[in-house]
N, C-alpha and C positions, 0 to 999 in steps of 0.2 A: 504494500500500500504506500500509495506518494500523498504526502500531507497536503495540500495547500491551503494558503489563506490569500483572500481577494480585498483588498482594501482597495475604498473608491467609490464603490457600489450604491454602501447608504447613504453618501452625500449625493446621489442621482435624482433619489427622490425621497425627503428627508420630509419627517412629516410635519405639518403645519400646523395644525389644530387634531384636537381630538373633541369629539362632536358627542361623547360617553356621556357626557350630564345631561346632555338635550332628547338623548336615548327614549327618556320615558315619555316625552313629551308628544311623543308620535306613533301612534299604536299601529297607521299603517304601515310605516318604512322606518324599523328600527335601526338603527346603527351602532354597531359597538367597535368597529373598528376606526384605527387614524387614519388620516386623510393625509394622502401623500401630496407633493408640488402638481398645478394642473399638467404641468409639462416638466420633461427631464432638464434638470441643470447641467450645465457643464462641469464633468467629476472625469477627470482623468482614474485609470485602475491601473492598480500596480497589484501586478500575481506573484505570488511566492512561493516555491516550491523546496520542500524539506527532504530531509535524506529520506533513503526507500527505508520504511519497516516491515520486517519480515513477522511473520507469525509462523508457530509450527502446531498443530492439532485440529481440529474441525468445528462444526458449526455444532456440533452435536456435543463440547465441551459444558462442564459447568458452570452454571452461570458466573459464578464470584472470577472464574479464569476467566470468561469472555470481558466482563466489568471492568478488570483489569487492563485489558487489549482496549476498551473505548477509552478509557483513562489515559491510557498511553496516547492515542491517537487524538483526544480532545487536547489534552495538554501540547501534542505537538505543535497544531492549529492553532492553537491559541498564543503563543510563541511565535508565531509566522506575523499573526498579526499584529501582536505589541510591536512587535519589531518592524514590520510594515507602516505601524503609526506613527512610531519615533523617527524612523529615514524620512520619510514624505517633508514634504518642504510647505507648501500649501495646501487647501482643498481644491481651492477652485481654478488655481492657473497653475 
């Protein structure tokens, strides 16, 4: 498995309002979700890609081993990105 993280993305369409309190207010057309920019901004992406991890056993592994194996692989990603967000120089140019 090759890790990556994508920085760039959510400043494309970064939410604006969330419209959750006005929720009840409308029994026909509820909303619970944010409301992105009506149009994409200008967000350059920088992809990141981390060493190959190898795994050895199957899918049919115990859970607490598999747990393990996301742990590893969320921590990777997440590493890609910190480090993705610290290189970046701006967002938007």
């Amino acid at each position: 498995m090759v890790p990556v993280g994508v920085v760039g993305a959510e400043e494309q369409a970064p939410q604006l309002f969330d419209l959750k309190p006005l929720a009840g207010c409308s029994a026909s057309r509820p909303s619970h979700h944010p409301h992105p920019a009506p149009f994409p901004l200008p967000s350059r992406y920088h992809i990141h890609f981390g060493e190959p991890i190898r795994f050895a056993g199957s899918a049919d592994d115990e859970d607490a081993e598999l747990e393990e194996r996301v742990t590893e692989v969320q921590r990777a990603v997440q590493g890609l990105l910190e480090r993705g967000v610290a290189e970046r120089g701006s967002v938007y140019w």
